[in-house]
C-alpha positions in Angstrom: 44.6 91.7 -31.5 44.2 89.6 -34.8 46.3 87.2 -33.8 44.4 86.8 -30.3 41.1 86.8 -31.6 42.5 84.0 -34.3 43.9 81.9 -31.4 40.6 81.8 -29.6 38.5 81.3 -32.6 40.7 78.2 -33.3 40.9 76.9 -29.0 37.0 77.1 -29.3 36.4 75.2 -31.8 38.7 72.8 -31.7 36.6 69.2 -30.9 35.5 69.1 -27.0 37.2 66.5 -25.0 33.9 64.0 -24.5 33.7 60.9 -22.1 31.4 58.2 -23.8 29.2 56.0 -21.8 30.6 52.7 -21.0 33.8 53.8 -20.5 35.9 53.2 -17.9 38.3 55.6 -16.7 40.9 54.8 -13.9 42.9 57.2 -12.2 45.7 56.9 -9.7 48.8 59.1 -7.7 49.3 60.3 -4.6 47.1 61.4 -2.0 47.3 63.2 1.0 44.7 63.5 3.8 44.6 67.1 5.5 42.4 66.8 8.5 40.5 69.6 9.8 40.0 68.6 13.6 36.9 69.4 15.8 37.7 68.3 19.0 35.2 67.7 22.5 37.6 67.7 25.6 38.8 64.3 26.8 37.1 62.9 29.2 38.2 61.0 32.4 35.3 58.9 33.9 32.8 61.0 33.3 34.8 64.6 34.2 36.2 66.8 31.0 39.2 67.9 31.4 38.5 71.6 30.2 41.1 73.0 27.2 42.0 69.3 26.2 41.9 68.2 22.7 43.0 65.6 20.1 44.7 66.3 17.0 45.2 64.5 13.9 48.3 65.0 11.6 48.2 64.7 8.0 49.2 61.5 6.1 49.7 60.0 2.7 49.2 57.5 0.3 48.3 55.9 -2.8 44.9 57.2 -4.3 43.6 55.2 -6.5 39.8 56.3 -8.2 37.4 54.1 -11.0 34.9 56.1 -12.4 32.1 53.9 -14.5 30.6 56.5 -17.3 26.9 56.2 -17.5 26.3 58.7 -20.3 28.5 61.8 -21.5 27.7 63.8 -18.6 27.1 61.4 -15.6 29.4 59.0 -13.8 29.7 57.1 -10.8 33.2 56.9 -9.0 34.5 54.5 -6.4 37.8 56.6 -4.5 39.6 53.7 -2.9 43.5 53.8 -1.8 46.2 51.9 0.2 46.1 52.4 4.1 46.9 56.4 5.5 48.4 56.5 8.9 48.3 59.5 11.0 49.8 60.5 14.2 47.4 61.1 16.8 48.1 63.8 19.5 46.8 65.9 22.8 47.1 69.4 23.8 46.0 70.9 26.7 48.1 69.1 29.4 50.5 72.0 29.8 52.0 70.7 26.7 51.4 68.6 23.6 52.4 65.3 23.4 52.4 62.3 20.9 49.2 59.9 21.7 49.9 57.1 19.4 48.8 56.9 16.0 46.0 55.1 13.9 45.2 53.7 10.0 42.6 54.2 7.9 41.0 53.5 4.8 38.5 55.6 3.1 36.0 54.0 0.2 34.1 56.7 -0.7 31.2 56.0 -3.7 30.3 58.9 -5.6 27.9 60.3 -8.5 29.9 62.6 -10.5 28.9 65.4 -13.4 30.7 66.1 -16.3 30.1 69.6 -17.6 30.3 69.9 -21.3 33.0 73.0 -22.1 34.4 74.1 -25.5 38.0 72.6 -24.4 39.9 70.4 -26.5 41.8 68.4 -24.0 40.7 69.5 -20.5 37.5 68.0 -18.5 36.6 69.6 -15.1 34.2 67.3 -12.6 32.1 67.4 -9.7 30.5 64.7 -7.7 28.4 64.0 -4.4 28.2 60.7 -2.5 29.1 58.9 0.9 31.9 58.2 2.6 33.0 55.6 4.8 35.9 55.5 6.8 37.6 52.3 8.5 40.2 53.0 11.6 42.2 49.9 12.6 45.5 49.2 14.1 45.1 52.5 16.2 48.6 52.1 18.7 49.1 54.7 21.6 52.8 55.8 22.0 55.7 54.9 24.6 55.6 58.7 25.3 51.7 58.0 26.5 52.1 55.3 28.5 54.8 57.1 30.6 52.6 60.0 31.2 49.7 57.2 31.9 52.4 55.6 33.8 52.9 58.8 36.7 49.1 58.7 36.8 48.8 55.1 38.3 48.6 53.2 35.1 49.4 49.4 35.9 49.7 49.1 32.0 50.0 49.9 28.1 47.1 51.8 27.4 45.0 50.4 24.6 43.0 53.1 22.2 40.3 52.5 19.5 38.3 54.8 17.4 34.7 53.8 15.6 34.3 53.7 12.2 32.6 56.5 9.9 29.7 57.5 7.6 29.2 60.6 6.3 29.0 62.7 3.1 31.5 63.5 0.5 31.9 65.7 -2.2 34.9 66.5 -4.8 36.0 68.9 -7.6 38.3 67.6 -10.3 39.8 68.2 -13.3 41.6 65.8 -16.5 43.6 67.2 -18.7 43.8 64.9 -21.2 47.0 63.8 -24.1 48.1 61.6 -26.2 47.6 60.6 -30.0 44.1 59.7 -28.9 43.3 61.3 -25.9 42.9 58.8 -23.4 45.9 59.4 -21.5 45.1 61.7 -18.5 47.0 64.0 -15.6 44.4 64.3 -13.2 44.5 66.8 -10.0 41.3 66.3 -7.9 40.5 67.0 -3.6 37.9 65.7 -2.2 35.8 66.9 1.2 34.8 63.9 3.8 32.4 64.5 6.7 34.4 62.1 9.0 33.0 61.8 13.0 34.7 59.0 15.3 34.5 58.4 19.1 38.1 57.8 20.5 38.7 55.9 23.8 42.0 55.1 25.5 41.4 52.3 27.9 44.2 53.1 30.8 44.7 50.1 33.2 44.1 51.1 36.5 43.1 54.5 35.5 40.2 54.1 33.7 38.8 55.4 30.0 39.6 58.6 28.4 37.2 59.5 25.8 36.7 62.7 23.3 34.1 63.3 20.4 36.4 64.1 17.0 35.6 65.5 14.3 38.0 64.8 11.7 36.4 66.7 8.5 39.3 66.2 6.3 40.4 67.5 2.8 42.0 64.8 0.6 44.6 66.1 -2.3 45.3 63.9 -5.5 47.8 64.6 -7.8 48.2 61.6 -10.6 47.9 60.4 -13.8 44.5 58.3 -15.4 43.3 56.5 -18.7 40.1 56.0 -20.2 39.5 52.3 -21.1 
C-alpha cells in the first residue's frame, strides 16, 4: 500500500503535459472511414422499389490533422486526408450486388478543448465543428451494367452523388514522448453527419435515385509533433 500510495503521489505531481498558444501541432496515420448507412429505397421514375437499399463499405487512407493552439485550453483543427474510396452496393433485388464505387474527401474544420489533467505525458481532446464532404469519380460496376443491361439498358450507366455539409464532432487523445515532449502517438475517431442524393442515370431505362445517409465514424491511429 505504501508503495502505491508513493507511486501516485509521484504520477500526480509530476508537471502536466501543457499545449501553449501559438503552437502548431500536426498529426498524421492512418484512417479508416466506418459508415453507418441510412438508406430511402431506390427509386425508379418516380416508383420505390420497396426493401431496396444502398450500402457503403468501409475504406482507408491517409489522415492527416493541423491543429492551430489559441490558448492552453482552446484549439482549432483542420482534419484533411488523401482520397477514401468505397464500394458502393444494393440489396434488396433478391440479392446483393456490387453498384460501382465512389471517392471522397472530407475537410472537416473544428474547435477543439483541451482539458487540463494532472498527467505527465498524456492529453485527451474534444472538438465540435462542420464537415464537408466531396464525392467525385463515382464509377458503377460491369456487374451493374449487366443487370441494367437485362432491363433494357442501351448503355453504361453513369452514377453521381451530391456533395455534403453537416456537423462533426471528435474525441482524442496524445500521449506524448521524447526528451522534450513534443513527439506524440495520437489515436483519435471522429463522427460526420454525412447526407448525399445518389442517382444512376440508366440509358434507356431511366434514373434510379435513393436518399443516403452515410453517418460515418472515422478511426485514426498515427503519430504527431508539436511545432
Amino acid at each position: 500500500m505504501r508503495f502505491l500510495a508513493a507511486l501516485a503521489t509521484v504520477f500526480l505531481s509530476a508537471p502536466a503535459l501543457a499545449y501553449q498558444p501559438g503552437e502548431v501541432i500536426l498529426r498524421t496515420g492512418a484512417a479508416t472511414v466506418s459508415p453507418d448507412v441510412s438508406s430511402s429505397a431506390l427509386s425508379l421514375g418516380g416508383t420505390e422499389r420497396a426493401g431496396t437499399a444502398v450500402e457503403v463499405e468501409d475504406g482507408s487512407a491517409l489522415g492527416i490533422t493541423t491543429t492551430l493552439m489559441l490558448t492552453n485550453r482552446w484549439g482549432v483543427e483542420l482534419v484533411a486526408a488523401s482520397p477514401f474510396s468505397h464500394d458502393l452496393a444494393v440489396s434488396g433485388l433478391g440479392e446483393k450486388f456490387d453498384l460501382g464505387e465512389a471517392t471522397h474527401l472530407p475537410p472537416t474544420l473544428l474547435v477543439q478543448y483541451y482539458p487540463q489533467l494532472p498527467l505527465a505525458d498524456i492529453q485527451p481532446y474534444f472538438g465540435l465543428g462542420v464537415n464537408y464532404t466531396i464525392f467525385f469519380e463515382e464509377e458503377v460496376s460491369s456487374e451493374a451494367n449487366n443487370l441494367f443491361a437485362t432491363l433494357g439498358a442501351s448503355g453504361n450507366a453513369d452514377i453521381s452523388l451530391e456533395d455534403s455539409v453537416g456537423l462533426a464532432a471528435e474525441a482524442g487523445v496524445d500521449f506524448a514522448f521524447g526528451a522534450d515532449k513534443r513527439w506524440l502517438f495520437n489515436l483519435s475517431v471522429w463522427w460526420m453527419d454525412i447526407d448525399t442524393d445518389a442517382e444512376v442515370k440508366v440509358p434507356g431505362v431511366g434514373s434510379i435515385t435513393a436518399e443516403v445517409e452515410v453517418d460515418p465514424l472515422v478511426y485514426m491511429a498515427g503519430l504527431g509533433y508539436r511545432f
